[in-house]
C-alpha positions as CSV (number, residue, x, y, z in Angstrom):
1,X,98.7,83.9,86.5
2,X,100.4,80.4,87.8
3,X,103.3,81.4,89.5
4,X,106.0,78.8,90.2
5,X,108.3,80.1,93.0
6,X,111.9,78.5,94.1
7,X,113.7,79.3,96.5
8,X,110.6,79.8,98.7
9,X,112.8,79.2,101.8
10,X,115.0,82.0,101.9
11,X,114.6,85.5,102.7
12,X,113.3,87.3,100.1
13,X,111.4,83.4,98.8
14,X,109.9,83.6,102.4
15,X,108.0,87.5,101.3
16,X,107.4,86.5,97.8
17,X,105.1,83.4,99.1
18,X,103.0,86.4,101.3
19,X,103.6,89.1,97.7
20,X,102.7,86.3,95.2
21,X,99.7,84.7,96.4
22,X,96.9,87.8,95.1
23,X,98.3,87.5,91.3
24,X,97.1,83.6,91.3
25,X,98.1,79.9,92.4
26,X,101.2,79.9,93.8
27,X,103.6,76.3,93.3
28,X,106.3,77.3,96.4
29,X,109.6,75.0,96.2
30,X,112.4,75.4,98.8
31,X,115.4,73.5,98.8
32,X,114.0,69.8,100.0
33,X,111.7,69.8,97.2
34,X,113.6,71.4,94.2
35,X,117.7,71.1,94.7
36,X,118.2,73.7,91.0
37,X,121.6,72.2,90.6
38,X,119.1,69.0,90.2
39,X,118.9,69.2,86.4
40,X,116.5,66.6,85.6
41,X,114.7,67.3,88.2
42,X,114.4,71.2,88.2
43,X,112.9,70.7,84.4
44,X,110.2,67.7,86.2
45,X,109.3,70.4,88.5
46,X,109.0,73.4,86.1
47,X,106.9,71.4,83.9
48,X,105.3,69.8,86.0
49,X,103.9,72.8,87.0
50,X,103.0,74.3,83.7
51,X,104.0,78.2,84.6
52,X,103.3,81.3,83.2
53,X,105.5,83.0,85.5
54,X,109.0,81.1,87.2
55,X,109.9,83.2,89.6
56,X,113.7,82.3,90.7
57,X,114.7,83.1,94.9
58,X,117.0,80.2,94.9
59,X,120.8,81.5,95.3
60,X,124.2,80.5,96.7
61,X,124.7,83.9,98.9
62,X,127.7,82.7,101.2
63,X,130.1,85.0,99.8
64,X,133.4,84.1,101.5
65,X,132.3,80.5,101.5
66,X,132.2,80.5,97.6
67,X,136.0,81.2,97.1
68,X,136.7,77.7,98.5
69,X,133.5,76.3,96.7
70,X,132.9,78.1,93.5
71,X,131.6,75.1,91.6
72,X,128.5,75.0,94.0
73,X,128.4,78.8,93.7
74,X,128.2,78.2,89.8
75,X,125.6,75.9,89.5
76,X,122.8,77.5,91.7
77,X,123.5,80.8,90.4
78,X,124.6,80.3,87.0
79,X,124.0,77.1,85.5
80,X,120.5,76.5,87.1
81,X,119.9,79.6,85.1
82,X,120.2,78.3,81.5
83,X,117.8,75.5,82.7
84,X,115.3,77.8,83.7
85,X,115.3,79.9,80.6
86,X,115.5,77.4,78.4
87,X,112.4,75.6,80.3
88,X,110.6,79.1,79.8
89,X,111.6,80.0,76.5
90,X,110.1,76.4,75.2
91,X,107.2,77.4,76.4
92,X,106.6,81.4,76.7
93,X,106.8,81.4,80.4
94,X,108.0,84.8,81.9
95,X,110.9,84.7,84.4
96,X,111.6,87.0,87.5
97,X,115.7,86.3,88.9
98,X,117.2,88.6,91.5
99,X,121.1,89.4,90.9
100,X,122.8,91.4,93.6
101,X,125.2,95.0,93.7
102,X,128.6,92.5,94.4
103,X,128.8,91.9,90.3
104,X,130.0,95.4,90.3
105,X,133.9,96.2,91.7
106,X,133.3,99.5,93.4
107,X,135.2,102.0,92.4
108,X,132.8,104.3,90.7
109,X,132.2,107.1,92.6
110,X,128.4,107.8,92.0
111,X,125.5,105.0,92.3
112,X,125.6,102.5,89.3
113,X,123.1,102.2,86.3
114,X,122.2,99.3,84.9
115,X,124.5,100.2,81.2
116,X,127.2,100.4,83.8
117,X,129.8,97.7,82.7
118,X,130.2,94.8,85.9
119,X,133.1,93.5,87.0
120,X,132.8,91.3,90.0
121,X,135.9,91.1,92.4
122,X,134.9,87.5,93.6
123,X,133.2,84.4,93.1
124,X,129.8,84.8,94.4
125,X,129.8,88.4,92.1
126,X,130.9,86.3,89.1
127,X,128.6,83.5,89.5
128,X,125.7,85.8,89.6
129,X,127.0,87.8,86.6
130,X,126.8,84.0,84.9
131,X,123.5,83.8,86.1
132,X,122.1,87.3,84.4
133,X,124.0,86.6,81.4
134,X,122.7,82.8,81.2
135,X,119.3,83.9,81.8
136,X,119.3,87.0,79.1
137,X,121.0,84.7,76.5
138,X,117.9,81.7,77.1
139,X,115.5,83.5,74.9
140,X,113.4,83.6,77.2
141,X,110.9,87.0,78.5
142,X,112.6,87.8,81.9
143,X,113.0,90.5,84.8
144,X,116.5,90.2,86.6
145,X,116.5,92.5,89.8
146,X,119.4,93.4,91.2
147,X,119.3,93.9,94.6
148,X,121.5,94.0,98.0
149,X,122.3,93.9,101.6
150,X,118.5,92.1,102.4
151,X,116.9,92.7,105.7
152,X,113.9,90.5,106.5
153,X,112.3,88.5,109.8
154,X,113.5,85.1,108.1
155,X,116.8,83.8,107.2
156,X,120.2,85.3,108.9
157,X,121.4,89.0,107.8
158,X,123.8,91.7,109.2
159,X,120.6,93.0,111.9
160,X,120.3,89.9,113.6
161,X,124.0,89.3,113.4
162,X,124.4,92.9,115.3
163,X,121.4,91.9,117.5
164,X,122.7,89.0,118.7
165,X,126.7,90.6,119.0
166,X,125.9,93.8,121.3
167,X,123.9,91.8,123.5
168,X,126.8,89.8,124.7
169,X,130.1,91.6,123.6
170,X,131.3,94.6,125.2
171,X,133.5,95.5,121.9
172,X,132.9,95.7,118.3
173,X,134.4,96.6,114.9
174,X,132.7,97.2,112.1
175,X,133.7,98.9,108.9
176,X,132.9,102.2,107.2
177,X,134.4,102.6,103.5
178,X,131.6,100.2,102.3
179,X,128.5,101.7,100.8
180,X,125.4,100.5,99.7
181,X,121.4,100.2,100.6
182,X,120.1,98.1,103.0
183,X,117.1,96.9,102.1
184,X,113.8,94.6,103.3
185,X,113.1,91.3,101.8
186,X,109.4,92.4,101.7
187,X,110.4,95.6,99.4
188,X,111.4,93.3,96.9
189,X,108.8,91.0,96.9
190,X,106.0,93.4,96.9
191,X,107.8,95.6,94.2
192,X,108.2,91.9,92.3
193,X,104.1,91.6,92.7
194,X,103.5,95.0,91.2
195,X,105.5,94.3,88.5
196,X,103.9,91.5,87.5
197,X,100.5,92.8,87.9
198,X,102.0,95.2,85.2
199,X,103.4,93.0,82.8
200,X,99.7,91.4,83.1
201,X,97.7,94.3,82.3
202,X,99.7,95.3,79.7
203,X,100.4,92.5,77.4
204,X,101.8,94.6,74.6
205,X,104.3,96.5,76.9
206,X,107.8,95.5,77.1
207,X,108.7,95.1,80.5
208,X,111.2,92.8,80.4
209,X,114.9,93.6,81.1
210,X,117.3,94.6,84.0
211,X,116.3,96.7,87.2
212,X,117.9,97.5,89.9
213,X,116.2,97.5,92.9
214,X,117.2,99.0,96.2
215,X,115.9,101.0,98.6
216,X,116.9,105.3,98.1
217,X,119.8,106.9,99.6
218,X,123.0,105.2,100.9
219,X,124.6,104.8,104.1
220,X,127.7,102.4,105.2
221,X,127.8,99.5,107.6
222,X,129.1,101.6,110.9
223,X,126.2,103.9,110.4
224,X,123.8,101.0,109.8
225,X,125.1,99.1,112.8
226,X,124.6,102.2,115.7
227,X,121.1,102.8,113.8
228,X,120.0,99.3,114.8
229,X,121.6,99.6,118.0
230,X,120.2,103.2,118.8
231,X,116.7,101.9,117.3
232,X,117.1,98.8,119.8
233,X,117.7,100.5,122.8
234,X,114.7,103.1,122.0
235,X,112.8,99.8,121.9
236,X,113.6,98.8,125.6
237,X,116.3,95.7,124.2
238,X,118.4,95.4,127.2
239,X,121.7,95.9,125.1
240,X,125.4,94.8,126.8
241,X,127.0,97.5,124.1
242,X,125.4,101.1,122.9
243,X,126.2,102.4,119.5
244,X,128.8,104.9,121.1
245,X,131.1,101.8,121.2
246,X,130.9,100.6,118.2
247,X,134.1,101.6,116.4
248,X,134.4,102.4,112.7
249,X,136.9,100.8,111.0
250,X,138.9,100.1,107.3
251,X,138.1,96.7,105.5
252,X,141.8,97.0,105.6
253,X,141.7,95.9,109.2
254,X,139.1,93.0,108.8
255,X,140.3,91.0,105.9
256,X,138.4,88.1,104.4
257,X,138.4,85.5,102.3
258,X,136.2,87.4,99.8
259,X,136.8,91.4,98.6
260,X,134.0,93.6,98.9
261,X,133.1,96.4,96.7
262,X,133.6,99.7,98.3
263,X,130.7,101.4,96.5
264,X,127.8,98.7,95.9
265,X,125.2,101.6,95.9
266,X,122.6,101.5,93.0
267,X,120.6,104.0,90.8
268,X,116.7,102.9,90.4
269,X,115.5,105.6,88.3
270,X,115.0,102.8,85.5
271,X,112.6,101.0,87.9
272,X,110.8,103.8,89.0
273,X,110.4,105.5,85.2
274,X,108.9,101.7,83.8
275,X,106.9,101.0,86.5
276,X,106.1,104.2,88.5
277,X,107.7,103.4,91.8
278,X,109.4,105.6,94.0
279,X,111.6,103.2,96.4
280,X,111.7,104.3,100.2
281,X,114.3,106.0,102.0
282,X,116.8,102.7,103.6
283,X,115.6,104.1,107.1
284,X,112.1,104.3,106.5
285,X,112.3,101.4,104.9
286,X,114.0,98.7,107.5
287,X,112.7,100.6,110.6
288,X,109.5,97.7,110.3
289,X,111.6,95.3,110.2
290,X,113.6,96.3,112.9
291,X,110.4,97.0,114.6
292,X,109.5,93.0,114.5
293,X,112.7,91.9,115.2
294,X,112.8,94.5,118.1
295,X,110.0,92.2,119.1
296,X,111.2,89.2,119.1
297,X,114.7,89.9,121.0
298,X,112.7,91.5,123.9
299,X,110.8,88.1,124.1
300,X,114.2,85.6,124.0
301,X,116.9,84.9,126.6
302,X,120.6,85.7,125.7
303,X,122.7,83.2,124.2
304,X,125.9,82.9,124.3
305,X,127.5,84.1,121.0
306,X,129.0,81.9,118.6
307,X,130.3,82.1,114.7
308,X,128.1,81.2,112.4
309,X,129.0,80.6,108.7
310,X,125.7,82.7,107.7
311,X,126.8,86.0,109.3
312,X,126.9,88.8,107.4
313,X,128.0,90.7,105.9
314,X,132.4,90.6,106.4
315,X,132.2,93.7,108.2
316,X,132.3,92.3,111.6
317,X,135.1,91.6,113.8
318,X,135.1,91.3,117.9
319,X,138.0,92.4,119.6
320,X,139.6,91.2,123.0
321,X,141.1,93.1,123.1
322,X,143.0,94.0,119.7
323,X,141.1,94.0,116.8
324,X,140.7,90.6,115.6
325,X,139.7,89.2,111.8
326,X,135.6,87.9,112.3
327,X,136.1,84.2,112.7
Protein backbone atom coordinates (compact mmCIF):
# COMPACT_ATOMS: atom_id res chain seq x y z
CA UNK A 1 0.00 0.00 0.00
CA UNK A 2 1.27 3.85 -0.48
CA UNK A 3 1.21 5.28 2.72
CA UNK A 4 1.29 9.01 3.21
CA UNK A 5 2.37 9.88 6.74
CA UNK A 6 2.24 13.51 8.54
CA UNK A 7 3.28 14.32 11.31
CA UNK A 8 6.39 12.24 10.81
CA UNK A 9 8.28 14.45 13.36
CA UNK A 10 6.69 13.79 16.44
CA UNK A 11 6.63 11.03 18.74
CA UNK A 12 4.47 8.50 17.79
CA UNK A 13 5.20 10.01 13.54
CA UNK A 14 8.93 9.24 14.53
CA UNK A 15 7.78 5.04 15.19
CA UNK A 16 5.34 4.95 12.48
CA UNK A 17 8.22 5.96 9.81
CA UNK A 18 10.24 2.58 11.38
CA UNK A 19 6.24 0.54 11.70
CA UNK A 20 5.13 1.80 8.21
CA UNK A 21 7.91 1.11 5.94
CA UNK A 22 7.17 -3.15 5.45
CA UNK A 23 3.41 -2.36 4.28
CA UNK A 24 4.85 -0.26 1.15
CA UNK A 25 6.33 3.23 0.07
CA UNK A 26 6.23 5.44 2.72
CA UNK A 27 5.71 9.66 1.71
CA UNK A 28 6.97 10.96 5.50
CA UNK A 29 5.92 14.85 6.01
CA UNK A 30 6.81 16.68 9.25
CA UNK A 31 6.04 20.10 9.95
CA UNK A 32 8.58 22.04 7.46
CA UNK A 33 7.21 20.22 4.62
CA UNK A 34 3.37 19.94 5.30
CA UNK A 35 2.09 22.87 7.91
CA UNK A 36 -1.93 20.90 8.02
CA UNK A 37 -3.38 24.22 8.99
CA UNK A 38 -1.89 24.98 5.26
CA UNK A 39 -5.11 24.29 3.39
CA UNK A 40 -4.05 24.55 -0.04
CA UNK A 41 -1.21 23.09 0.56
CA UNK A 42 -2.08 20.00 2.72
CA UNK A 43 -4.60 19.00 -0.42
CA UNK A 44 -1.16 19.62 -2.96
CA UNK A 45 0.57 17.28 -0.70
CA UNK A 46 -2.17 14.57 -0.25
CA UNK A 47 -2.58 14.48 -3.89
CA UNK A 48 0.33 14.86 -4.82
CA UNK A 49 0.99 11.80 -3.32
CA UNK A 50 -1.80 9.76 -4.63
CA UNK A 51 -2.52 7.52 -1.17
CA UNK A 52 -4.22 4.59 -0.41
CA UNK A 53 -3.55 5.07 3.11
CA UNK A 54 -3.20 8.95 4.94
CA UNK A 55 -2.03 8.22 7.93
CA UNK A 56 -2.50 11.52 10.38
CA UNK A 57 0.50 12.00 13.48
CA UNK A 58 0.22 15.66 13.15
CA UNK A 59 -1.43 17.21 16.51
CA UNK A 60 -1.41 20.42 18.66
CA UNK A 61 -0.60 18.38 22.20
CA UNK A 62 0.45 21.48 24.40
CA UNK A 63 -2.49 21.17 26.64
CA UNK A 64 -2.18 24.20 28.93
CA UNK A 65 -0.75 26.18 26.01
CA UNK A 66 -4.14 25.69 24.10
CA UNK A 67 -6.32 27.59 26.61
CA UNK A 68 -4.57 30.78 25.56
CA UNK A 69 -4.39 29.55 21.85
CA UNK A 70 -7.34 27.54 20.97
CA UNK A 71 -7.60 28.68 17.41
CA UNK A 72 -4.14 27.00 16.63
CA UNK A 73 -5.36 24.11 18.74
CA UNK A 74 -8.48 24.01 16.40
CA UNK A 75 -7.05 23.97 13.14
CA UNK A 76 -4.33 21.10 13.52
CA UNK A 77 -6.59 19.03 15.33
CA UNK A 78 -9.90 19.73 13.98
CA UNK A 79 -10.14 21.60 11.00
CA UNK A 80 -7.08 19.93 9.20
CA UNK A 81 -9.30 17.03 9.79
CA UNK A 82 -12.20 17.83 7.39
CA UNK A 83 -9.45 18.44 4.71
CA UNK A 84 -8.09 15.16 5.15
CA UNK A 85 -11.29 13.25 4.93
CA UNK A 86 -12.63 15.04 2.36
CA UNK A 87 -9.15 14.55 0.26
CA UNK A 88 -9.76 10.74 1.11
CA UNK A 89 -13.28 10.33 0.65
CA UNK A 90 -12.81 11.94 -3.13
CA UNK A 91 -10.82 9.37 -3.72
CA UNK A 92 -11.26 6.08 -1.48
CA UNK A 93 -8.15 6.56 0.49
CA UNK A 94 -8.21 4.98 3.99
CA UNK A 95 -7.33 7.23 6.99
CA UNK A 96 -5.53 6.28 10.37
CA UNK A 97 -5.93 9.65 13.08
CA UNK A 98 -4.89 9.20 16.76
CA UNK A 99 -7.32 11.07 19.40
CA UNK A 100 -6.27 11.03 22.96
CA UNK A 101 -8.12 9.85 26.71
CA UNK A 102 -8.37 14.04 27.63
CA UNK A 103 -11.84 14.12 25.34
CA UNK A 104 -13.22 12.34 28.19
CA UNK A 105 -13.93 14.46 31.88
CA UNK A 106 -13.03 11.76 34.35
CA UNK A 107 -15.38 11.08 36.56
CA UNK A 108 -16.43 7.55 35.58
CA UNK A 109 -15.22 5.25 37.94
CA UNK A 110 -14.27 2.20 35.68
CA UNK A 111 -12.06 2.41 32.34
CA UNK A 112 -14.00 4.05 29.37
CA UNK A 113 -15.48 2.24 26.15
CA UNK A 114 -15.55 3.70 23.14
CA UNK A 115 -19.90 4.17 23.28
CA UNK A 116 -18.93 6.10 26.38
CA UNK A 117 -20.33 9.73 25.79
CA UNK A 118 -17.04 12.44 25.83
CA UNK A 119 -16.95 15.47 27.42
CA UNK A 120 -13.72 17.18 27.32
CA UNK A 121 -12.85 19.63 30.26
CA UNK A 122 -10.49 21.86 28.05
CA UNK A 123 -9.43 22.93 24.84
CA UNK A 124 -6.90 20.57 23.70
CA UNK A 125 -9.77 17.65 24.72
CA UNK A 126 -12.33 19.57 22.66
CA UNK A 127 -10.30 20.23 19.70
CA UNK A 128 -9.54 16.63 19.37
CA UNK A 129 -13.21 15.68 19.94
CA UNK A 130 -13.64 18.16 16.64
CA UNK A 131 -11.07 16.26 15.03
CA UNK A 132 -12.85 12.61 15.45
CA UNK A 133 -16.12 14.00 14.79
CA UNK A 134 -14.74 16.02 11.56
CA UNK A 135 -12.99 13.04 10.37
CA UNK A 136 -16.16 10.40 10.99
CA UNK A 137 -18.54 12.97 9.28
CA UNK A 138 -15.92 13.20 5.89
CA UNK A 139 -17.27 10.12 4.41
CA UNK A 140 -14.35 8.88 4.24
CA UNK A 141 -13.01 4.87 5.43
CA UNK A 142 -10.97 5.71 8.66
CA UNK A 143 -9.39 4.28 11.96
CA UNK A 144 -9.24 6.96 14.87
CA UNK A 145 -7.10 5.55 17.87
CA UNK A 146 -7.36 6.99 20.97
CA UNK A 147 -4.46 6.90 22.80
CA UNK A 148 -2.51 8.63 25.89
CA UNK A 149 0.21 9.57 28.10
CA UNK A 150 3.06 8.55 25.02
CA UNK A 151 6.46 7.38 26.06
CA UNK A 152 8.99 7.21 23.30
CA UNK A 153 13.07 8.03 22.64
CA UNK A 154 11.95 11.11 20.52
CA UNK A 155 9.99 14.20 21.29
CA UNK A 156 9.66 15.47 25.22
CA UNK A 157 7.26 13.42 27.63
CA UNK A 158 6.70 13.03 31.39
CA UNK A 159 10.11 10.28 31.56
CA UNK A 160 12.48 12.60 30.35
CA UNK A 161 10.88 15.49 32.17
CA UNK A 162 11.46 13.19 35.55
CA UNK A 163 14.88 12.19 34.14
CA UNK A 164 16.06 15.41 33.78
CA UNK A 165 14.19 16.85 37.38
CA UNK A 166 15.74 14.13 39.97
CA UNK A 167 19.05 14.55 38.59
CA UNK A 168 19.27 18.14 39.73
CA UNK A 169 16.45 18.79 42.30
CA UNK A 170 16.52 17.56 45.72
CA UNK A 171 12.52 17.95 46.05
CA UNK A 172 9.63 16.98 44.01
CA UNK A 173 5.84 16.92 43.81
CA UNK A 174 3.92 15.07 41.77
CA UNK A 175 0.32 14.11 41.81
CA UNK A 176 -1.65 11.00 42.51
CA UNK A 177 -5.61 11.26 41.86
CA UNK A 178 -4.81 11.08 38.13
CA UNK A 179 -5.16 7.72 36.34
CA UNK A 180 -4.40 6.48 33.15
CA UNK A 181 -1.84 4.21 30.96
CA UNK A 182 1.31 5.19 30.07
CA UNK A 183 2.12 4.01 26.98
CA UNK A 184 5.18 3.69 24.15
CA UNK A 185 5.02 5.61 20.92
CA UNK A 186 6.31 2.28 19.26
CA UNK A 187 3.08 0.33 20.71
CA UNK A 188 1.05 2.49 18.70
CA UNK A 189 2.76 2.45 15.60
CA UNK A 190 3.35 -1.12 15.41
CA UNK A 191 -0.33 -1.92 16.51
CA UNK A 192 -1.16 0.85 13.58
CA UNK A 193 1.00 -1.51 11.02
CA UNK A 194 -0.88 -4.65 12.04
CA UNK A 195 -3.89 -3.02 11.55
CA UNK A 196 -3.36 -2.14 8.33
CA UNK A 197 -1.86 -5.32 7.25
CA UNK A 198 -5.46 -6.41 8.30
CA UNK A 199 -7.57 -4.12 6.67
CA UNK A 200 -5.25 -5.27 3.48
CA UNK A 201 -5.84 -8.90 3.67
CA UNK A 202 -9.23 -8.55 4.22
CA UNK A 203 -10.84 -6.30 1.76
CA UNK A 204 -14.36 -7.23 2.64
CA UNK A 205 -13.94 -6.79 6.42
CA UNK A 206 -15.03 -3.67 8.08
CA UNK A 207 -12.46 -2.42 10.08
CA UNK A 208 -12.98 0.92 10.14
CA UNK A 209 -14.20 2.78 13.30
CA UNK A 210 -12.96 3.98 16.82
CA UNK A 211 -10.32 2.10 19.01
CA UNK A 212 -8.85 2.83 21.86
CA UNK A 213 -5.51 1.97 22.28
CA UNK A 214 -3.52 1.91 25.38
CA UNK A 215 -1.41 -0.19 27.03
CA UNK A 216 -3.38 -2.78 30.01
CA UNK A 217 -3.77 -1.97 33.54
CA UNK A 218 -3.58 1.55 35.19
CA UNK A 219 -1.37 3.29 37.49
CA UNK A 220 -1.13 7.16 38.43
CA UNK A 221 1.62 9.64 37.90
CA UNK A 222 3.39 9.32 41.63
CA UNK A 223 3.56 5.60 40.95
CA UNK A 224 4.88 6.16 37.44
CA UNK A 225 7.34 8.78 38.49
CA UNK A 226 9.29 6.44 41.59
CA UNK A 227 8.99 3.52 38.81
CA UNK A 228 11.23 5.50 36.50
CA UNK A 229 13.20 6.68 39.26
CA UNK A 230 13.65 3.18 41.01
CA UNK A 231 14.20 1.63 37.32
CA UNK A 232 16.97 4.47 36.89
CA UNK A 233 18.84 4.00 39.74
CA UNK A 234 18.76 -0.07 39.09
CA UNK A 235 20.36 1.10 35.81
CA UNK A 236 23.45 2.86 37.51
CA UNK A 237 21.89 6.71 36.62
CA UNK A 238 23.63 8.66 39.17
CA UNK A 239 20.26 10.25 40.58
CA UNK A 240 20.42 13.67 43.04
CA UNK A 241 16.76 12.42 44.25
CA UNK A 242 15.45 8.58 44.95
CA UNK A 243 11.86 7.70 44.58
CA UNK A 244 11.44 7.81 48.47
CA UNK A 245 11.30 11.54 48.04
CA UNK A 246 9.12 12.00 45.68
CA UNK A 247 5.92 13.20 47.38
CA UNK A 248 2.43 12.39 46.23
CA UNK A 249 0.24 15.02 45.96
CA UNK A 250 -3.58 16.49 45.00
CA UNK A 251 -3.97 18.28 41.54
CA UNK A 252 -5.52 20.45 44.08
CA UNK A 253 -2.11 21.67 45.06
CA UNK A 254 -0.62 22.04 41.55
CA UNK A 255 -3.13 24.03 39.56
CA UNK A 256 -2.81 24.76 35.94
CA UNK A 257 -3.97 26.54 33.24
CA UNK A 258 -5.69 23.38 31.79
CA UNK A 259 -7.98 20.67 34.07
CA UNK A 260 -7.11 17.19 33.87
CA UNK A 261 -9.31 14.31 33.96
CA UNK A 262 -9.04 12.30 37.04
CA UNK A 263 -9.71 8.94 35.37
CA UNK A 264 -8.31 9.04 31.68
CA UNK A 265 -7.92 5.15 31.76
CA UNK A 266 -9.23 3.25 28.72
CA UNK A 267 -10.97 -0.20 27.98
CA UNK A 268 -9.30 -1.97 24.59
CA UNK A 269 -11.35 -4.98 24.55
CA UNK A 270 -12.77 -3.55 21.18
CA UNK A 271 -9.22 -3.56 19.73
CA UNK A 272 -8.19 -6.65 20.84
CA UNK A 273 -11.72 -8.61 19.83
CA UNK A 274 -11.35 -6.91 15.88
CA UNK A 275 -7.97 -7.36 15.54
CA UNK A 276 -6.66 -10.10 17.92
CA UNK A 277 -4.36 -8.03 20.06
CA UNK A 278 -3.75 -8.35 23.58
CA UNK A 279 -1.98 -4.93 24.64
CA UNK A 280 0.94 -5.26 27.26
CA UNK A 281 0.91 -4.63 30.76
CA UNK A 282 2.11 -0.39 31.08
CA UNK A 283 5.30 -1.76 32.95
CA UNK A 284 6.23 -4.31 30.59
CA UNK A 285 5.52 -2.16 28.10
CA UNK A 286 7.67 1.22 28.83
CA UNK A 287 10.51 -0.70 30.67
CA UNK A 288 12.29 -0.71 26.79
CA UNK A 289 11.96 2.55 26.61
CA UNK A 290 13.11 3.37 29.76
CA UNK A 291 15.82 0.96 29.04
CA UNK A 292 17.17 3.26 25.96
CA UNK A 293 16.67 6.33 27.64
CA UNK A 294 18.49 4.78 30.73
CA UNK A 295 21.10 4.73 28.07
CA UNK A 296 21.37 7.78 26.99
CA UNK A 297 21.28 9.68 30.50
CA UNK A 298 24.31 7.52 31.69
CA UNK A 299 26.10 8.80 28.54
CA UNK A 300 25.26 12.91 29.05
CA UNK A 301 26.45 15.45 31.54
CA UNK A 302 23.93 17.19 33.92
CA UNK A 303 22.33 20.27 32.94
CA UNK A 304 21.07 22.64 34.78
CA UNK A 305 17.25 22.41 34.89
CA UNK A 306 15.11 24.84 33.33
CA UNK A 307 11.12 25.08 32.25
CA UNK A 308 10.31 24.09 29.21
CA UNK A 309 6.87 24.75 27.61
CA UNK A 310 6.88 20.88 26.31
CA UNK A 311 6.97 19.25 29.86
CA UNK A 312 4.56 17.09 30.73
CA UNK A 313 2.26 16.19 31.77
CA UNK A 314 0.81 19.24 34.73
CA UNK A 315 1.72 17.02 37.40
CA UNK A 316 4.92 18.37 38.24
CA UNK A 317 5.86 21.02 40.64
CA UNK A 318 9.46 21.68 42.49
CA UNK A 319 9.33 22.96 45.76
CA UNK A 320 11.91 25.24 47.68
CA UNK A 321 10.89 24.86 49.82
CA UNK A 322 6.83 25.05 49.91
CA UNK A 323 5.18 23.53 47.30
CA UNK A 324 5.16 25.65 44.37
CA UNK A 325 2.74 25.66 41.01
CA UNK A 326 5.21 23.96 38.00
CA UNK A 327 6.30 27.06 36.15
Amino acid sequence: MKILLLGGDGQVGFELQRALAPLGPVSAFDHAGCDVTDTPLLRKVIRGAHPDVIVNAAAYTAVDRAETEPALAHAINAAALAVIGSEAARTGALVVHYSTDYVFDGTKEDAYHERDHPNPVNVYGASKLAGEQALQQSGARHLIFRTGWVVGMHGQNFVKTILRLVRTKTTLDVVADQWGAPTPAALIADVTAVCLRAAAHAPDADFCGLYHLVSSGRTQWHEYACRIVDQAQRAGCTLALPSTGIRAVATSVTPRQARRPCNSTLDTHKLRDTFGLHLPDWREAVDPVLGELFQTLRSTAVAPWRPRPSDEPGCISHQAPAVAPKP
